[in-house]
N, C-alpha and C positions, 0 to 999 in steps of 0.2 A: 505080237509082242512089240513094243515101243521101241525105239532107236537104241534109247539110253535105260537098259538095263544092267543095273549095280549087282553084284553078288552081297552079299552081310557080309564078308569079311571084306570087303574093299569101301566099307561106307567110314565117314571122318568120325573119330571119337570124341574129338571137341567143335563143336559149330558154334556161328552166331545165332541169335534168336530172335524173332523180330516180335514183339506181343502185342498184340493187338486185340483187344474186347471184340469179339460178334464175329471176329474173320475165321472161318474153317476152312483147315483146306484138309480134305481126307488122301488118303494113296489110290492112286489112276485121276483122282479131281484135277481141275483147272481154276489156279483162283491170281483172278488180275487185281494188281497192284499198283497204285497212284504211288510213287513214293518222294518225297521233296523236303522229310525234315531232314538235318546236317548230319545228323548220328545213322539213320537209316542210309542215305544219298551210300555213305562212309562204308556200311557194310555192305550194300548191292555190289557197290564198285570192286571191295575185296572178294567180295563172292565169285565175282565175273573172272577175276584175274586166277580164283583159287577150286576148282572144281563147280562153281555155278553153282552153288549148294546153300542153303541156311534153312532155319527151323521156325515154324509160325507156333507160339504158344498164346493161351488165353491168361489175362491178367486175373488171379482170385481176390475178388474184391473181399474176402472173407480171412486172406491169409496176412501177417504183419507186414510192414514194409520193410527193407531189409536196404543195406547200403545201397546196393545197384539200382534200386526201383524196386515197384509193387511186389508184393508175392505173385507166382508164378504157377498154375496148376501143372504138376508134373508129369503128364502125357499132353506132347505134342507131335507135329509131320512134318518131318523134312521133304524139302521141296527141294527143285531143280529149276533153277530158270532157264525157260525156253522159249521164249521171246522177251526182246526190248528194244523200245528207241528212247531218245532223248528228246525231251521238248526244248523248245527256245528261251523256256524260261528257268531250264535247270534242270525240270524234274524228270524223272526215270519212271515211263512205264513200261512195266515188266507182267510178263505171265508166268506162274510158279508151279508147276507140275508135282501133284501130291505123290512120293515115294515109298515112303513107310515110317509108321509112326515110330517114338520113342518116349522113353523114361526118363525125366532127368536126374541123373546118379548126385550132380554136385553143381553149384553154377560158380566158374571163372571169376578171376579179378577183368572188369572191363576192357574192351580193346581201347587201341591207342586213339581211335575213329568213335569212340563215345558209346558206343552199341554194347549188347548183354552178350556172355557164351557160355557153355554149358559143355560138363562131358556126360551127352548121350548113351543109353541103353537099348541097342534094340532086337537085344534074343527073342523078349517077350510077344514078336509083332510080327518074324522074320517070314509069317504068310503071307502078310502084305507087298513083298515084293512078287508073287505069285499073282500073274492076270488073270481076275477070274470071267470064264468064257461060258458062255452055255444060259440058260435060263435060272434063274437065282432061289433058291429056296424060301417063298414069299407068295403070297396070294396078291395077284399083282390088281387085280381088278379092285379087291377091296381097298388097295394102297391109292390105285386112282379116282375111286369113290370118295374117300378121306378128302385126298389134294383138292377136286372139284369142288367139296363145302367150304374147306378153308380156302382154299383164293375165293369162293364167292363172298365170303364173313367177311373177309379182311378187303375184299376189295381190289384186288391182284388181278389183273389181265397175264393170260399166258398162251404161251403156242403152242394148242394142242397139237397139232400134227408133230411136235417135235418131240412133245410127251412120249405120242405113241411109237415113234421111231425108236426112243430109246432103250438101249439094252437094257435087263433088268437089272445088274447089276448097275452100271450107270447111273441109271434111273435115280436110284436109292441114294448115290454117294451124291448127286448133282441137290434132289432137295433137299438134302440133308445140309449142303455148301449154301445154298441160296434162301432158303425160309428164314424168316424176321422172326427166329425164335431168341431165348434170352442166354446169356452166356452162359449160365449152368446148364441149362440144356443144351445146347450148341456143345460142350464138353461130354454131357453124358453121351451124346451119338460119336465123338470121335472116340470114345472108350469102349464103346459095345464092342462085343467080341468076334461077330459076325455081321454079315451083309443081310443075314438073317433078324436076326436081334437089334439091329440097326434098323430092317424096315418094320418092325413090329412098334419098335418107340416110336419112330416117325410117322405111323399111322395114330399113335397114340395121343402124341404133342398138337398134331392138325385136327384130329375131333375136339382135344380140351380148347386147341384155340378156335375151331368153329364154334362151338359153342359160348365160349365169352365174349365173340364178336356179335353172336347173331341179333336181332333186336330184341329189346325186352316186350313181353306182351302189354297193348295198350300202349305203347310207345313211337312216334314218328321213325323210320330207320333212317 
Protein backbone atom coordinates (compact mmCIF):
# COMPACT_ATOMS: atom_id res chain seq x y z
CA UNK A 1 0.00 0.00 0.00
CA UNK A 2 1.47 3.47 -0.81
CA UNK A 3 2.59 5.93 1.88
CA UNK A 4 -0.39 8.38 1.15
CA UNK A 5 -3.48 6.61 1.35
CA UNK A 6 -6.67 8.85 1.57
CA UNK A 7 -10.07 7.40 3.01
CA UNK A 8 -13.24 9.07 0.51
CA UNK A 9 -14.29 10.96 3.32
CA UNK A 10 -11.22 12.89 3.86
CA UNK A 11 -10.61 13.68 0.01
CA UNK A 12 -11.21 17.84 -0.95
CA UNK A 13 -14.84 18.63 -2.32
CA UNK A 14 -13.74 21.57 -4.29
CA UNK A 15 -10.14 21.07 -6.19
CA UNK A 16 -8.29 22.99 -8.94
CA UNK A 17 -8.14 21.30 -12.27
CA UNK A 18 -5.57 21.38 -14.53
CA UNK A 19 -6.99 20.25 -18.37
CA UNK A 20 -5.00 19.23 -20.48
CA UNK A 21 -5.79 17.35 -24.23
CA UNK A 22 -4.02 13.68 -24.46
CA UNK A 23 -2.56 13.86 -20.57
CA UNK A 24 -4.12 10.69 -18.66
CA UNK A 25 -3.39 10.02 -15.52
CA UNK A 26 -5.42 6.93 -14.09
CA UNK A 27 -5.52 5.95 -10.00
CA UNK A 28 -1.98 3.97 -8.91
CA UNK A 29 -0.49 5.88 -12.46
CA UNK A 30 2.47 8.12 -12.48
CA UNK A 31 2.18 11.13 -14.80
CA UNK A 32 5.08 13.78 -15.07
CA UNK A 33 4.46 17.23 -15.39
CA UNK A 34 6.44 20.28 -17.32
CA UNK A 35 4.58 23.04 -15.76
CA UNK A 36 5.48 26.85 -16.59
CA UNK A 37 2.37 28.72 -17.84
CA UNK A 38 1.41 31.61 -14.94
CA UNK A 39 -2.14 30.19 -14.16
CA UNK A 40 -0.81 26.42 -13.80
CA UNK A 41 2.89 27.71 -11.90
CA UNK A 42 -0.37 29.50 -9.58
CA UNK A 43 -2.20 26.24 -8.79
CA UNK A 44 0.88 23.74 -8.30
CA UNK A 45 2.06 26.31 -5.77
CA UNK A 46 -1.33 26.33 -3.87
CA UNK A 47 -1.59 22.71 -4.17
CA UNK A 48 1.82 22.34 -2.49
CA UNK A 49 0.86 24.59 0.37
CA UNK A 50 -2.86 22.84 0.42
CA UNK A 51 -2.87 19.00 0.60
CA UNK A 52 -0.60 18.42 -2.82
CA UNK A 53 -3.84 17.64 -4.38
CA UNK A 54 -5.45 18.81 -7.92
CA UNK A 55 -7.50 17.17 -10.72
CA UNK A 56 -6.20 16.39 -14.42
CA UNK A 57 -9.38 16.62 -16.77
CA UNK A 58 -9.47 16.28 -20.77
CA UNK A 59 -10.65 19.45 -22.72
CA UNK A 60 -14.28 18.28 -24.93
CA UNK A 61 -13.42 19.67 -27.89
CA UNK A 62 -17.17 18.72 -28.85
CA UNK A 63 -18.71 20.59 -25.75
CA UNK A 64 -19.55 24.89 -25.79
CA UNK A 65 -17.11 27.04 -24.27
CA UNK A 66 -18.20 28.35 -21.23
CA UNK A 67 -16.79 31.55 -19.15
CA UNK A 68 -13.86 29.80 -17.57
CA UNK A 69 -12.47 27.95 -20.70
CA UNK A 70 -13.28 24.97 -23.04
CA UNK A 71 -15.79 22.58 -21.98
CA UNK A 72 -14.62 20.07 -19.84
CA UNK A 73 -15.44 16.12 -20.05
CA UNK A 74 -16.83 15.33 -16.59
CA UNK A 75 -14.75 12.31 -15.40
CA UNK A 76 -11.57 13.11 -14.34
CA UNK A 77 -8.37 11.89 -11.39
CA UNK A 78 -7.11 13.45 -8.75
CA UNK A 79 -3.77 13.38 -8.29
CA UNK A 80 -1.26 13.98 -5.52
CA UNK A 81 2.07 15.32 -6.07
CA UNK A 82 4.91 13.43 -5.26
CA UNK A 83 7.76 14.68 -6.46
CA UNK A 84 9.05 18.24 -7.69
CA UNK A 85 11.86 20.68 -8.16
CA UNK A 86 12.09 23.91 -9.60
CA UNK A 87 14.16 24.72 -12.68
CA UNK A 88 16.25 28.02 -13.19
CA UNK A 89 14.15 29.18 -15.34
CA UNK A 90 10.75 29.15 -13.28
CA UNK A 91 9.23 26.11 -14.12
CA UNK A 92 8.01 23.39 -11.80
CA UNK A 93 8.50 19.78 -12.64
CA UNK A 94 6.36 17.69 -10.65
CA UNK A 95 5.18 14.05 -10.75
CA UNK A 96 1.38 13.55 -10.00
CA UNK A 97 0.23 10.17 -8.54
CA UNK A 98 -3.19 8.97 -9.97
CA UNK A 99 -5.78 8.77 -6.77
CA UNK A 100 -9.06 8.16 -7.72
CA UNK A 101 -11.27 9.39 -10.22
CA UNK A 102 -14.13 11.72 -10.13
CA UNK A 103 -17.34 13.49 -11.46
CA UNK A 104 -17.55 16.85 -11.86
CA UNK A 105 -20.93 17.94 -9.79
CA UNK A 106 -20.57 21.84 -10.79
CA UNK A 107 -17.29 23.91 -11.93
CA UNK A 108 -16.25 27.11 -9.51
CA UNK A 109 -16.01 30.79 -10.12
CA UNK A 110 -11.94 30.99 -10.95
CA UNK A 111 -9.29 31.08 -8.49
CA UNK A 112 -7.58 34.29 -7.54
CA UNK A 113 -4.15 32.53 -9.43
CA UNK A 114 -6.17 32.28 -13.04
CA UNK A 115 -6.65 28.31 -12.76
CA UNK A 116 -10.31 26.39 -13.17
CA UNK A 117 -12.09 24.43 -9.83
CA UNK A 118 -14.56 22.21 -9.53
CA UNK A 119 -16.74 20.53 -6.73
CA UNK A 120 -15.88 16.84 -7.20
CA UNK A 121 -17.84 13.57 -6.89
CA UNK A 122 -16.43 10.56 -6.06
CA UNK A 123 -18.79 7.80 -4.49
CA UNK A 124 -19.00 6.71 -8.06
CA UNK A 125 -15.17 5.46 -8.18
CA UNK A 126 -14.54 4.87 -4.34
CA UNK A 127 -12.77 1.30 -5.66
CA UNK A 128 -10.27 3.17 -6.91
CA UNK A 129 -8.77 4.03 -3.89
CA UNK A 130 -8.53 0.12 -3.35
CA UNK A 131 -4.77 -1.32 -4.55
CA UNK A 132 -5.45 -3.80 -6.73
CA UNK A 133 -2.80 -6.75 -6.08
CA UNK A 134 -2.76 -10.17 -7.57
CA UNK A 135 -2.81 -11.07 -11.39
CA UNK A 136 -5.63 -8.99 -13.16
CA UNK A 137 -8.62 -10.26 -14.90
CA UNK A 138 -7.27 -10.12 -18.63
CA UNK A 139 -5.57 -12.34 -21.02
CA UNK A 140 -2.32 -10.84 -20.75
CA UNK A 141 -0.43 -12.49 -23.62
CA UNK A 142 -3.03 -11.41 -26.09
CA UNK A 143 -2.80 -7.69 -24.52
CA UNK A 144 1.18 -8.12 -25.20
CA UNK A 145 0.61 -9.61 -28.65
CA UNK A 146 -1.60 -6.38 -29.46
CA UNK A 147 1.27 -3.91 -27.86
CA UNK A 148 4.02 -5.72 -30.02
CA UNK A 149 2.04 -4.80 -33.48
CA UNK A 150 1.23 -1.47 -32.50
CA UNK A 151 4.58 -0.19 -31.44
CA UNK A 152 5.77 -2.06 -34.55
CA UNK A 153 2.95 0.15 -36.98
CA UNK A 154 3.50 3.11 -35.23
CA UNK A 155 7.13 2.86 -34.99
CA UNK A 156 7.56 2.88 -31.00
CA UNK A 157 10.82 1.45 -29.50
CA UNK A 158 10.11 -0.01 -26.00
CA UNK A 159 11.59 -1.83 -22.98
CA UNK A 160 10.48 -5.16 -23.19
CA UNK A 161 12.05 -6.37 -20.06
CA UNK A 162 10.11 -3.75 -18.25
CA UNK A 163 6.91 -4.80 -20.05
CA UNK A 164 7.36 -8.06 -18.86
CA UNK A 165 8.15 -7.15 -15.21
CA UNK A 166 5.24 -5.41 -14.98
CA UNK A 167 2.20 -6.16 -12.73
CA UNK A 168 -0.78 -6.91 -14.64
CA UNK A 169 -2.66 -4.37 -13.26
CA UNK A 170 0.17 -1.81 -13.87
CA UNK A 171 0.58 -2.96 -16.96
CA UNK A 172 -2.94 -1.92 -18.19
CA UNK A 173 -3.05 1.57 -16.43
CA UNK A 174 0.84 2.37 -17.61
CA UNK A 175 -0.31 1.78 -21.59
CA UNK A 176 -3.28 3.17 -21.23
CA UNK A 177 -1.30 6.66 -19.55
CA UNK A 178 1.47 6.43 -22.42
CA UNK A 179 -0.14 5.27 -26.11
CA UNK A 180 -0.54 8.27 -28.60
CA UNK A 181 -4.13 7.48 -28.62
CA UNK A 182 -6.68 10.37 -29.30
CA UNK A 183 -8.55 12.39 -26.64
CA UNK A 184 -11.76 10.57 -27.03
CA UNK A 185 -10.19 7.51 -26.48
CA UNK A 186 -7.71 8.41 -23.85
CA UNK A 187 -11.19 9.37 -22.01
CA UNK A 188 -13.10 6.22 -22.94
CA UNK A 189 -10.17 4.05 -20.91
CA UNK A 190 -10.19 6.48 -17.83
CA UNK A 191 -14.15 5.81 -17.75
CA UNK A 192 -13.98 1.96 -18.19
CA UNK A 193 -15.28 0.50 -15.35
CA UNK A 194 -12.70 -2.12 -14.66
CA UNK A 195 -8.89 -2.94 -15.15
CA UNK A 196 -10.73 -5.42 -16.90
CA UNK A 197 -12.75 -3.65 -19.49
CA UNK A 198 -9.96 -1.17 -19.55
CA UNK A 199 -7.56 -3.93 -20.96
CA UNK A 200 -10.10 -5.38 -23.37
CA UNK A 201 -10.44 -1.49 -25.10
CA UNK A 202 -6.80 -1.14 -24.94
CA UNK A 203 -6.30 -4.29 -26.73
CA UNK A 204 -8.85 -3.04 -29.08
CA UNK A 205 -7.59 0.78 -29.89
CA UNK A 206 -3.78 -0.99 -30.49
CA UNK A 207 -5.16 -3.62 -33.24
CA UNK A 208 -7.39 -0.50 -34.99
CA UNK A 209 -4.12 1.51 -34.74
CA UNK A 210 -1.95 -1.29 -35.97
CA UNK A 211 -3.70 -1.66 -38.51
CA UNK A 212 -4.06 1.88 -39.88
CA UNK A 213 -0.44 2.24 -39.47
CA UNK A 214 0.49 -0.87 -41.16
CA UNK A 215 1.73 -0.30 -44.96
CA UNK A 216 -0.66 -0.33 -47.58
CA UNK A 217 -0.32 -3.27 -50.07
CA UNK A 218 2.00 -2.34 -53.27
CA UNK A 219 3.15 0.54 -51.13
CA UNK A 220 6.88 1.58 -50.07
CA UNK A 221 6.64 1.41 -45.84
Amino acid sequence: MPAFHPRLANLPEEIAVFPLSGALLLPQGRLPLNIFEPRYLSMTLDSLAQGRMFGMVQPDGHGPRGETGPALYRVGCLGRVCSFSETEDGRLLITLAGLIRFRIVEEMPLAAGGYRRVRADYTAFADDLTEQDGPAPYDRAELVAALRAYFLARRIEANWDAVEQSADAMLVTTLSMVCPFEVAEKQALLEAPDCAERARMLVALMRMGAAANAPSEGRPS
